[in-house]
N, C-alpha and C positions, 0 to 999 in steps of 0.2 A: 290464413297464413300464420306459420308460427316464426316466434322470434327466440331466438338464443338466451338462454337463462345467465345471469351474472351475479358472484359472490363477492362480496370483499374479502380483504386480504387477510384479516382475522376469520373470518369463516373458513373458505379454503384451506388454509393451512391448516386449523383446526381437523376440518373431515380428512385429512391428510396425513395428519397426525402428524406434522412436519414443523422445522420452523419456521419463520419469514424469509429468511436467510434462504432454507432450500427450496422456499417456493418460488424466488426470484431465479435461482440455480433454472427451473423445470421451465419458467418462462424462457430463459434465456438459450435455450436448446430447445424450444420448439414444442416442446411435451403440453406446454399450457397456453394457447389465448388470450390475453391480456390489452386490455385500451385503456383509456384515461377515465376515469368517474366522470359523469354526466352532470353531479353536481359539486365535484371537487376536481379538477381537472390535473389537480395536482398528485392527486392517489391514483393509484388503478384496481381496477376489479377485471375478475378471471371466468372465464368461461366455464360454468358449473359439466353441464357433460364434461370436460379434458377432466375435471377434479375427478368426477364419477368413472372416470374409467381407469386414470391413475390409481384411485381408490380398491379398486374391482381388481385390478392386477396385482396392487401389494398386498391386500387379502391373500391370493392366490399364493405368495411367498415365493422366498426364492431360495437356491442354495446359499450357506453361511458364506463362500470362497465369493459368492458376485454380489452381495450385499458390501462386502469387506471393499473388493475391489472399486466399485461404485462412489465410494467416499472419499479416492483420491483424485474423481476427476469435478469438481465443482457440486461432489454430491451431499447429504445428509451428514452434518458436525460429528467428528471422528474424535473431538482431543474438546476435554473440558476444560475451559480459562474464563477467569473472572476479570480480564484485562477489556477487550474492546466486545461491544454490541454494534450488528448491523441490523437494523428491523425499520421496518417500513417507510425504507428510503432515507433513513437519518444514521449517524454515527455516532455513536457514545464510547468513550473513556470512561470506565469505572463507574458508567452513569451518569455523566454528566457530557452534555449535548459537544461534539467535537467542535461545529462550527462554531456556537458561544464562544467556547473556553478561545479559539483563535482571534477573537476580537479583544481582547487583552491579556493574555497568559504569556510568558516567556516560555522556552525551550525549555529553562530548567525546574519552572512551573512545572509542567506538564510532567518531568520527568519525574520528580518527587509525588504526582499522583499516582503516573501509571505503576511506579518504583514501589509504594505505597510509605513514604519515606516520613509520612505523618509530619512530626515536629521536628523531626530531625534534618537537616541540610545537610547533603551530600557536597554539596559546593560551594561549604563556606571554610572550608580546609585550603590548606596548601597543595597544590599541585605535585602530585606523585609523579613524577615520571624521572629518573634518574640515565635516560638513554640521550643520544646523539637528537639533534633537532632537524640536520638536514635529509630528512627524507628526499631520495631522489624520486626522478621520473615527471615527465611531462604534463601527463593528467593526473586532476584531481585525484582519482580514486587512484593510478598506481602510486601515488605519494601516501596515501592511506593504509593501503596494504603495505608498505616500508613500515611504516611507521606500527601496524599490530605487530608484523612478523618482529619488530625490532623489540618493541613489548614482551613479546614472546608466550610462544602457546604454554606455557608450563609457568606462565605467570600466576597466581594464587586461583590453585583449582578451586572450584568451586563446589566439589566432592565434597559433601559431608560439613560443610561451611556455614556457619549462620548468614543469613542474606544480608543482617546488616552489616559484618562485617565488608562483605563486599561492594555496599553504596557509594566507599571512596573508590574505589579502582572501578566501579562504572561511571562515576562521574571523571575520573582523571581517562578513561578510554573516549568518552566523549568530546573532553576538551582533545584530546589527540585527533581525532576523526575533522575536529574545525581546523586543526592547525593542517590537515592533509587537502583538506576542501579547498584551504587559502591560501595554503604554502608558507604561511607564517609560522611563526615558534607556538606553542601551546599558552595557552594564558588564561586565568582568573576569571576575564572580561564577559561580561554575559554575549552568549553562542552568537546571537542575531548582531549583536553591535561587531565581535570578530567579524563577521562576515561582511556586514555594511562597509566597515574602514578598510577589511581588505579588498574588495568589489569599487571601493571609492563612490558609496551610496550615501543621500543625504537621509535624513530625518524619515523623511516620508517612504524611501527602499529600502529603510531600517523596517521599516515598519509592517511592509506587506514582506521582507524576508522571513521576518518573525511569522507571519500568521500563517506562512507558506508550511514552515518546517512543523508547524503544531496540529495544520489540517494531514499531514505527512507521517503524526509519528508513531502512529500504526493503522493497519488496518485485518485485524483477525487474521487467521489462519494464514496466510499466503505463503506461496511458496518458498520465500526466501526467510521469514518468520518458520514455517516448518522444519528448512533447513536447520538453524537455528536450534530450535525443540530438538533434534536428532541430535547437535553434538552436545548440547546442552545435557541430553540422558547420559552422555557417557559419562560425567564429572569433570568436563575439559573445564578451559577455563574461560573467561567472558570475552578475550581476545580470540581466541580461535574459533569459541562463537558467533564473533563479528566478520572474523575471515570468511568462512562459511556463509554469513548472510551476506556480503557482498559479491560473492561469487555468484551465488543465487540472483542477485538482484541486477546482475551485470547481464544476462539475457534477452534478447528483444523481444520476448514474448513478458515479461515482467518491467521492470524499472528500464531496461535499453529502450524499450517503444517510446522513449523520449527522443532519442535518435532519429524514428523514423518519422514521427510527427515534425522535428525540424525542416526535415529533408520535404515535407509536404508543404511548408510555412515557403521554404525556399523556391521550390518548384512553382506553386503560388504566385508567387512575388514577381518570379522571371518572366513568367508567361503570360501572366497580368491579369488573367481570368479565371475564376476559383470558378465556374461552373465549366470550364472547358478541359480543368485540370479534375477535376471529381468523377465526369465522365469518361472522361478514357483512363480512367485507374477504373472504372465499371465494365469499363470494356474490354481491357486487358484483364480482368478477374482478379485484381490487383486492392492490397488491403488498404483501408481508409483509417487510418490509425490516429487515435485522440476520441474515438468518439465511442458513445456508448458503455457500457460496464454490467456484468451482469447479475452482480448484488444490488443495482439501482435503477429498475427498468424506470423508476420516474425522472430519471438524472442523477450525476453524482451532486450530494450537494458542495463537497468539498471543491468540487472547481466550480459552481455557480455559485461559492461564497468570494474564492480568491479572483474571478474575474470581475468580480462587482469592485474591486480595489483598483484595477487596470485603469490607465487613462483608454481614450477611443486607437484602435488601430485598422484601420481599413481591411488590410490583409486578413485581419483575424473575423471583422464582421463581411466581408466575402465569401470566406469560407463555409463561416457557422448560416449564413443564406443559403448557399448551397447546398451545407449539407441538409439542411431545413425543406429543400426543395424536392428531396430524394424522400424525406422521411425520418431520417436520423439526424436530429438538429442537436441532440446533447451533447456535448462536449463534457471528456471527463479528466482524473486532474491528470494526465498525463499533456494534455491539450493544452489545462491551465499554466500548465507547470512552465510548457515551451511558452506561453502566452506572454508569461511574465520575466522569463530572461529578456524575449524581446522588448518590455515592454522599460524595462532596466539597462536596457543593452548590456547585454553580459554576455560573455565568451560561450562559441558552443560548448556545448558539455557539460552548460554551468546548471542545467535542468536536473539532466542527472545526476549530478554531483549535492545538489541542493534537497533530492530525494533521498540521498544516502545518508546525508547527515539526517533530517528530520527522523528517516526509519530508524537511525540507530537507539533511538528513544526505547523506542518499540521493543526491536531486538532484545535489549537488554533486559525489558519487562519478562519476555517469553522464559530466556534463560533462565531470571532469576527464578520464576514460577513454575520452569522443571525442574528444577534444583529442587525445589520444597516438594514437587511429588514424589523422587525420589526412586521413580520408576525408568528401565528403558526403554526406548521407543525401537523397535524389532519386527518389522511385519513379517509374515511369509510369506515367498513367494508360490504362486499358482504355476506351480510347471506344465508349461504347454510343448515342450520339445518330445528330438524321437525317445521313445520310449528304449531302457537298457537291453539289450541285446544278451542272449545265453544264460 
């Protein structure tokens, strides 16, 4: 009888010639077999045949047009940044472990690293902002987008600009992004404490909002992060690059799938049995959203750090049974994220809203870092229409 050969995740990748990053990509579409280590249950190892044959095919090469195209859909790192690492189920900032630095880092910690602001403080100045304070509109984020557009895209391009000049005007777009999150005026006050006194949170929802926004404030390439890099190449300015990434991140296939996990918390609740409600979203062909990620076939750690802050919620340990019962028991932070508004009572929306500010960290890091490359970002397109006529 034979049995199936298995590598770890440093070998694999290795014969593959790939990252960690896009080996987790091939697991997660199917390409590679993967289970938990036999003696670490917390790593996985990969099915040496899938490697050997994945191997055996990228030998064989492909045309430059489907290599190219490949890398926009969860495939092989397309854009080099020295800001976040994803590798073997963990997250690093500049190299340094993302969950750590959440167990005591503030917002603007975080953002002087990924910024690389060294010794200098971006946010020990005065508050730039010289515009109107009442941004209107209902939701969080349309008060935010008032408030860039009010900023204005042609605010201090970033063309051709030292980076450090521009640390105050991304620390003063920052503090504007908390005042659109809370509705409040813009202010001084460190990010997580705005948001606790406007939330009307004690000590301790001070505390997991802070750790919330720092496991949040990037995470590599993503879409709305891409976005981003894109206006970022033209020489806009760090406002319009924030417009740009929240548009991106307003999608429910990105940052909105906090939306739909609500709506799963809700349904949940009403019905009163998370294994009757997981099954007929199985059954209806219907998506299970919060769960899983496919940079972290071992779990995301970033929401099994922020739900270990949670107090106990019924609804949420129903769920994660359930989903446990199917097979997919990880919960990732989109999961977390709804976990913890409830776990805060905080308004719907406030998930998202909470994810926008933490990314804007992020964002600003990517800009600042296409700004220094100095290149545009321009793909071509692979025309596949009817061919010109006469």
């Amino acid at each position: 009888m034979t049995h199936d050969r298995f590598l770890d995740t440093g070998t694999a990748a290795a014969q593959l010639g790939i990252s960690r990053a896009s080996l987790y990509a091939y697991v997660s579409r199917g390409l590679i077999q993967a289970r938990p280590d036999a003696t670490d249950p917390r790593r996985s190892v990969y099915r040496a045949a899938d490697i050997e044959r994945l191997a055996k095919t990228k030998a064989r090469g492909r045309k430059p047009e489907q290599i190219a195209g490949a890398t926009l859909d969860w495939g092989p790192p397309a854009l080099a940044s020295g800001i976040t690492l994803i590798d073997d189920n963990r997250l690093f900032y500049r190299g340094r472990d993302a969950v750590d630095l959440a167990r005591t880092a503030t917002v603007e910690d975080t953002a002087r690293l990924l910024w690389q602001c060294e010794a200098e403080d971006p946010f020990s100045g005065q508050l730039e902002f010289a515009g109107p304070l009442g941004a209107t509109g209902a939701l969080p984020i349309d008060r935010c987008l008032a408030l860039l557009a009010e900023r204005g895209v042609y605010t201090r391009m970033i063309w051709q600009r030292d980076v450090r000049r521009l640390w105050p005007e991304a620390a003063t777009l920052l503090r504007l992004m908390a005042a659109g999150i809370t509705g409040s005026a813009p202010s001084v006050q460190p990010i997580h404490e705005q948001v606790a006194a406007a939330w009307q949170l004690g000590t301790e929802g001070a505390a997991i909002i802070r750790a919330a926004m720092v496991l949040l404030a990037d995470h590599e390439s993503n879409a709305s992060a891409f976005a981003v890099r894109v206006i970022a190449s033209t020489g806009a300015s760090l406002a319009a690059c924030l417009l740009g990434g929240l548009g991106a991140l307003s999608g429910p296939l990105h940052g909105g799938t906090t939306s739909l996990v609500e709506i799963l918390f809700e349904e949940t609740e009403r019905v009163g049995d998370a294994v009757r409600v997981v099954e007929e979203r199985l059954r209806r062909g219907d998506r299970l959203p919060g769960f899983g990620h496919q940079l972290y076939p071992g779990g995301d750690p970033r929401a099994r750090a922020l739900l270990a802050l949670l107090p106990e919620d019924p609804v949420r340990q129903a769920l994660l049974t359930a989903m446990d019962d199917i097979g997919q028991r990880d919960p990732n932070i989109d999961f977390a994220l709804v976990a913890t508004s409830r776990a805060l009572r905080l308004a719907a929306g406030s998930s998202f809203a909470l994810f926008a500010l933490g990314r804007t960290v992020g964002w600003i890091a990517h800009a600042l870092e296409q700004q220094q490359d100095g290149t545009l970002i321009r793909p071509r397109a692979r025309y596949v229409g009817p061919q010109p006529v006469g």
